[in-house]
C-alpha positions in Angstrom: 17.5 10.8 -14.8 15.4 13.6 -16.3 11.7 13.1 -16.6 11.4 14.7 -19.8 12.2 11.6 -20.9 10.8 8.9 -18.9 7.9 8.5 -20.9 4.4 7.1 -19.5 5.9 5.7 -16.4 2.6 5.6 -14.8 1.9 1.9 -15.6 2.2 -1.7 -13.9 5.5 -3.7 -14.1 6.7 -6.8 -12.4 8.1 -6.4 -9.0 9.8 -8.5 -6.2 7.0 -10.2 -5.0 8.9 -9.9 -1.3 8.4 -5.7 -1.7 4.7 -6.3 -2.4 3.9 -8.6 0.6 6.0 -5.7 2.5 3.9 -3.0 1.1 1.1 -5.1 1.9 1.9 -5.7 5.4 2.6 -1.9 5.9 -0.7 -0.9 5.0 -1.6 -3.2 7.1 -0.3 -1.8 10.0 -1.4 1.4 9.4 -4.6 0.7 9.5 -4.2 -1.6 12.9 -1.6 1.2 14.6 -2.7 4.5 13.0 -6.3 3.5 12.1 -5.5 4.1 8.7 -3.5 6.6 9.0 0.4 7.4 9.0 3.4 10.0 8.0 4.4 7.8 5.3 7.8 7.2 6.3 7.7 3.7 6.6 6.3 2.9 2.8 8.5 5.7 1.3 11.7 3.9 2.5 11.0 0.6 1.1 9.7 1.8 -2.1 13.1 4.0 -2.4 15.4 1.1 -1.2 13.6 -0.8 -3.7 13.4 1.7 -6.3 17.3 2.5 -6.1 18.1 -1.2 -6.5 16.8 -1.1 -9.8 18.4 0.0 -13.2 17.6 4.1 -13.9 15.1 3.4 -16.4 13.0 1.2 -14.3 12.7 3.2 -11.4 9.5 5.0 -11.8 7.9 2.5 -13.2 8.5 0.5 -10.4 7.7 2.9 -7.8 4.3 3.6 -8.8 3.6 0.4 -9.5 4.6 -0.7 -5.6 2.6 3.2 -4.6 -0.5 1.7 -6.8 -0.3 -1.7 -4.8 0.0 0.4 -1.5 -3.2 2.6 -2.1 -5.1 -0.8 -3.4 -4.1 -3.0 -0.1 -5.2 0.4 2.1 -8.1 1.1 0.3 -9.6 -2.6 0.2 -8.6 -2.2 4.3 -10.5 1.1 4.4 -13.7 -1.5 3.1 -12.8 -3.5 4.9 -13.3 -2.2 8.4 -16.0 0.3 7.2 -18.2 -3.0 6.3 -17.6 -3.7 10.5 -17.8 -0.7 11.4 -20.0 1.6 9.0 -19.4 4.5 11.4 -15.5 4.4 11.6 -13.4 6.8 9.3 -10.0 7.3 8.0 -8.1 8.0 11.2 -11.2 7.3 13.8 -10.5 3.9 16.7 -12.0 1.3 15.9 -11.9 -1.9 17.2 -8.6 -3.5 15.8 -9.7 -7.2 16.4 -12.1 -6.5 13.5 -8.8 -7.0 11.1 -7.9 -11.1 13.0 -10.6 -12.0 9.5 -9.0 -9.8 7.1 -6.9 -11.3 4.2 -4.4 -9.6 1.8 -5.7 -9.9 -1.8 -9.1 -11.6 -0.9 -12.3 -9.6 -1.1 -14.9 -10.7 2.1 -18.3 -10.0 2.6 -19.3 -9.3 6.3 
């Protein structure tokens, strides 16, 4: 598939909703394992396995859709702990029992 003509991929499309909770759970655990932070590995393979499960023309589409999702979930987690803890940073320890009141897709206010 040649990107010259794949359009203006960059834009939301349905996904398995199954991929999104596993996106969601993987930034997740970045940000209880790495403190935010990982080499990516982990989210690349599912959004490939994914991806490559789809027809040609779907593919990137999809994929930045489920990248879009990932960043949101992570970001929203970033708040999330920095409301807690307004000293912690990307990457910094931080108390992971902070996350036992956090919940995918719900905005909290400490």
């Amino acid at each position: 598939m040649s990107l010259n003509d794949a359009g203006d991929f960059r834009k939301m499309v349905p996904v398995d909703e199954g991929v999104v909770q596993q996106v969601k759970q993987i930034a997740f655990d970045h940000m209880k394992n790495g403190y935010g932070v990982s080499d990516g590995e982990d989210i690349s393979k599912v959004i490939r396995d994914y991806t490559m499960s789809l027809a040609p023309e779907q593919r990137l589409s999809a994929s930045w859709t489920l990248n879009e999702i990932f960043h949101s979930e992570a970001t929203r987690l970033g708040e999330y702990v920095h409301q807690q803890d307004p000293n912690w940073d990307w990457g910094k320890p931080f108390d992971t029992s902070i996350l036992d009141g956090y919940r995918q897709g719900v905005d909290m206010q400490a």
